[in-house]
N, C-alpha and C positions, 0 to 999 in steps of 0.2 A: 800210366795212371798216377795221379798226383796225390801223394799219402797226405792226405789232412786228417783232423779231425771226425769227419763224417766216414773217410774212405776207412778209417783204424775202425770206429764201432764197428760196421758192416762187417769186416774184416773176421772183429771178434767173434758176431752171432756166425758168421757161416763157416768161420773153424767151430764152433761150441758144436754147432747144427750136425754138422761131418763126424765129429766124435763120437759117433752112435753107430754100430754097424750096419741097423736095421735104415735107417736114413741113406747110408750108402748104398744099400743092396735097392732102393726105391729109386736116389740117382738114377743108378747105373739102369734099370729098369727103363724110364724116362727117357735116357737120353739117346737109349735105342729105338722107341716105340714113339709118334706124335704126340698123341693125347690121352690119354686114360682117366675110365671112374675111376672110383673107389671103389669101386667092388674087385675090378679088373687091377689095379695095383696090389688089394689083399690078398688074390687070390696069387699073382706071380709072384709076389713077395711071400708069402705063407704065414701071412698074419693072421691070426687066430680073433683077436678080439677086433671091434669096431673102432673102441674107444681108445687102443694102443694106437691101430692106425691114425685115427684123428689127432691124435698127440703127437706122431711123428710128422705130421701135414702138416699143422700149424708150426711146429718149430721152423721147416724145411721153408715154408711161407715168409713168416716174419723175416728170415732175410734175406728173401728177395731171389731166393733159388727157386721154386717154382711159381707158379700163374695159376689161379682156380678160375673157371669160366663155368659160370649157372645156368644151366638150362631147365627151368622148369624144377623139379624137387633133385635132379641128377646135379652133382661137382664132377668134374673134368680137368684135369688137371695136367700142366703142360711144363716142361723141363727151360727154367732161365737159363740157355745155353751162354749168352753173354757176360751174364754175372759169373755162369761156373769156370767160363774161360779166365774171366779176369782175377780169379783167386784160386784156382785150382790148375796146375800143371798135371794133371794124371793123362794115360792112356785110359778112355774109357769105350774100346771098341775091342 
């Protein structure tokens, strides 16, 4: 991967993204499971409110680690396995 400008921002929000426990324990959720609500990721994760979740989505979103797909009033949401590979060396199995 060729560290420019764009590849360092990216870089920054999905180390910031990661810094959060609750955002890792959603990861690691994701990357074993296809596609999950939001109800089905609150409910494996043990998230309590709506609005934490929703807070942790959108961070995890904005770079580029996961994928939301609409269906109707339902979000779906599906694990960027390519982006997490190319910035993250964990074992997540």
């Amino acid at each position: 991967m060729k560290l420019d400008e764009n590849t360092i921002g990216q870089a920054v929000k999905i180390y910031k993204a990661l810094g959060e426990p609750t955002r890792i324990k959603i990861i690691k959720i994701l990357y074993t499971l296809e596609e999950l609500s939001c109800n089905e990721i609150e409910d494996k994760a043990c998230i309590c409110a709506k609005s934490t979740l929703s807070h942790h989505m959108k961070q995890l979103a904005d770079c580029g680690l996961i994928e939301l797909r609409k269906d109707g009033i339902y979000h779906y949401y599906r694990l960027n396995k390519e982006i997490l590979r190319a910035f993250v060396s964990l074992e997540w199995d």
